[in-house]
C-alpha positions in Angstrom: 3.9 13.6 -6.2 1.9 13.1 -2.8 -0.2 10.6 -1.8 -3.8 10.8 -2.6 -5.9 10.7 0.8 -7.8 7.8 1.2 -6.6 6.1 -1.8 -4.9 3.1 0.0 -4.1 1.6 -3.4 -0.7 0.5 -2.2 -2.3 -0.9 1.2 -4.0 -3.6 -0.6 -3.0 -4.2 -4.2 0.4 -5.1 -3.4 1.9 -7.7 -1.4 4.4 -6.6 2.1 6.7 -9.0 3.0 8.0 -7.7 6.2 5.9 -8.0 9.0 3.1 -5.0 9.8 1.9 -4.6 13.4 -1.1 -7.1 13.7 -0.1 -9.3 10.3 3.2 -10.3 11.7 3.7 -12.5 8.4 3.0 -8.9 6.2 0.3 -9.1 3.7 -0.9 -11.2 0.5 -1.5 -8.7 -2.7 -5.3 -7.9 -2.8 -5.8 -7.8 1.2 -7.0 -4.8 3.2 -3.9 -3.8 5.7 -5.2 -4.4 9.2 -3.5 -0.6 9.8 -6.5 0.7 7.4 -9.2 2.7 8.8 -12.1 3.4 7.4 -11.7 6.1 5.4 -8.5 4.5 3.9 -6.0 6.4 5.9 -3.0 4.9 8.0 -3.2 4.5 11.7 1.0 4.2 11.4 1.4 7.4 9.2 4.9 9.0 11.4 5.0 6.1 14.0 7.8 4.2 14.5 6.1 0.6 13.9 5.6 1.7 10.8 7.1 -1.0 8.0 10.5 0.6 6.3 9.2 -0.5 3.0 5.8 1.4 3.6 8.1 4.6 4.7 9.8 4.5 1.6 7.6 3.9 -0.3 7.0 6.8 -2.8 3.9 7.9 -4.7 4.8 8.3 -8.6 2.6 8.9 -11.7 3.4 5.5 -13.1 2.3 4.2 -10.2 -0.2 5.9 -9.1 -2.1 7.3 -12.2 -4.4 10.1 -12.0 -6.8 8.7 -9.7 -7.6 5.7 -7.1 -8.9 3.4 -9.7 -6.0 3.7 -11.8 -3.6 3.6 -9.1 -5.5 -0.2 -8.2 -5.0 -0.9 -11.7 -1.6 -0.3 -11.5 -0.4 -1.6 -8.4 -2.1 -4.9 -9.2 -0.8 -5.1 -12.8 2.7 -4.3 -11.4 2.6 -6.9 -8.2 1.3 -9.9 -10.9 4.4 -8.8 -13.4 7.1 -9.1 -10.2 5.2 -12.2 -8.7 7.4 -14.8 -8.2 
């Protein structure tokens, strides 16, 4: 499965641990990614400063549904079973 453009569901519903370029600490679950632009896209897409977890990261059906909303529904339901 590819990504849905725009969608950014995994930029802000889940939590990053590892540090991102400008949130050195990574990010809390429901907050925007600093790397966001507007239009939902990644200004890290096939840099190097890109986080490993966010390269490896790989759209799937279960977790990303059939469209944005569901993918947010998702994510968020998944990060809240797997918070510690």
């Amino acid at each position: 499965m590819e990504c849905r453009v725009g969608c950014a569901a995994c930029c802000i519903a889940i939590s990053i641990s590892s540090p991102i370029p400008g949130m050195p600490d990574g990010k809390p679950a429901g907050v925007r990614c600093v790397q966001l632009t507007d239009d939902n896209k990644c200004k890290l897409f096939g840099k190097a400063d890109r986080p490993f977890v966010c390269i490896n990261l790989q759209a799937s059906e279960d977790m990303c549904g059939h469209s944005n909303e569901e993918a947010f529904k998702n994510l968020t339901a998944l990060e809240r079973a797997t918070a510690p």
